[in-house]
C-alpha positions in Angstrom: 47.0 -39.6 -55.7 48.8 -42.0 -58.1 52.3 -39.9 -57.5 51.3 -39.0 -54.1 51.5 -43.1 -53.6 54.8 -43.3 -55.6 56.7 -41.0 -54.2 55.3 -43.2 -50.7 56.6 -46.3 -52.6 59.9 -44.5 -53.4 60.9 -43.1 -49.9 60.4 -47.0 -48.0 63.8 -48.3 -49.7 65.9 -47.3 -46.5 62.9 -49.0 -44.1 63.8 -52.5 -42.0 60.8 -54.4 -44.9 61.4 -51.9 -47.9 60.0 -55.0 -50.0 56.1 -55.0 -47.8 56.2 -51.1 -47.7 56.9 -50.4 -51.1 54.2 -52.8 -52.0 52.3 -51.5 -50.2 52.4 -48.3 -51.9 52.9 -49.5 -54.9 49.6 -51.3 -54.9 47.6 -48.2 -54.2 49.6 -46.0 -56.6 48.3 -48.9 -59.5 44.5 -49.0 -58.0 44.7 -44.5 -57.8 46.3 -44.6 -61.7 43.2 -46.9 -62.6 40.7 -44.1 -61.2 42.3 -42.0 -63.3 42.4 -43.9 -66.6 38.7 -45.2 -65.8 39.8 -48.7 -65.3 38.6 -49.7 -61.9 36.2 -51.9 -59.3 34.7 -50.8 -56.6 34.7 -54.1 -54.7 38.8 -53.9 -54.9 38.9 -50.5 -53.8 36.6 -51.8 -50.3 38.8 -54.7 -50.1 42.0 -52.6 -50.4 40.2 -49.8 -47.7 39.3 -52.7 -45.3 42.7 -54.4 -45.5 44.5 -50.9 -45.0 42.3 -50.1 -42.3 42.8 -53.1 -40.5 46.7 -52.6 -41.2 46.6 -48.8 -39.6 44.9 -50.1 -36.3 47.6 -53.1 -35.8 50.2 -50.9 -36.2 48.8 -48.0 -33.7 52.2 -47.4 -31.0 51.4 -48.6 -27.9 52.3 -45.1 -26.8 52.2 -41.8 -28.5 55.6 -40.2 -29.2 54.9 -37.7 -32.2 56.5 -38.1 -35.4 59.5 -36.6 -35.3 62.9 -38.7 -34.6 63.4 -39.4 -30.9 66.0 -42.0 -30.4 64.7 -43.2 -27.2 61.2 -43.7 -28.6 62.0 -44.9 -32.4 60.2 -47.7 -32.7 56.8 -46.2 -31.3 57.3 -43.1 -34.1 58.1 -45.6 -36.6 54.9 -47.5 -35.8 53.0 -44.1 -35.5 54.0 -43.4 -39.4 53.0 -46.4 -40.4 49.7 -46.6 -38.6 49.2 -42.7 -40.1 50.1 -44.6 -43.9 47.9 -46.8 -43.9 45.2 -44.9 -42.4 45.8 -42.0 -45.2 45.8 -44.9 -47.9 42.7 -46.5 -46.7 41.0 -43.5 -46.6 41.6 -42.9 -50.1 40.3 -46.4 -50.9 37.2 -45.4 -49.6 37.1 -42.1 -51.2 37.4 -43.9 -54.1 35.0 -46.6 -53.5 32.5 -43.3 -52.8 33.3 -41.5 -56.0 33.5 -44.4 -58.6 29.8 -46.0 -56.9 27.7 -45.1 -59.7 29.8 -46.8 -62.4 
């Protein structure tokens, strides 16, 4: 998930706010390479999960246009991909909330 995030991270440098997008990424590439070193909290991974959550829902298009490029409806796709982002990343917050609960 760690690369999957990077290469997220790597592909926002042409984006209108490469600098919150790339954070973004980059934050959950660091918190997926700590799963995978052992070096992790759970209570930062809920956090992170809640906050991307809340980040997919305020970015949900006011009106569903697909993902692929359409002029007329850009901004609506771009806000779709962003919504779909976040909700992947905070998914995998929670997934890794789930799986690290024990330790």
């Amino acid at each position: 998930m760690g690369l999957i995030f990077v290469l997220f991270a790597t592909v926002q440098y042409n984006d209108p706010d490469p600098e919150l997008w790339i954070s973004i990424y980059a934050v959950a590439a660091l918190l997926s390479f700590g799963v995978f070193f052992g070096k992790y909290n759970k209570v930062i991974f809920l956090i992170c999960g809640l906050l991307y959550l809340v980040g997919a829902i305020l970015f949900i298009p006011s009106e569903w246009h697909g993902l692929m490029i359409q002029e007329e409806f850009i901004k609506d796709i771009e806000l779709a991909r962003e919504s779909l982002g976040l909700l992947f990343t905070s998914l995998t917050m929670f997934y890794f909330a789930w799986v690290t609960r024990k330790n």
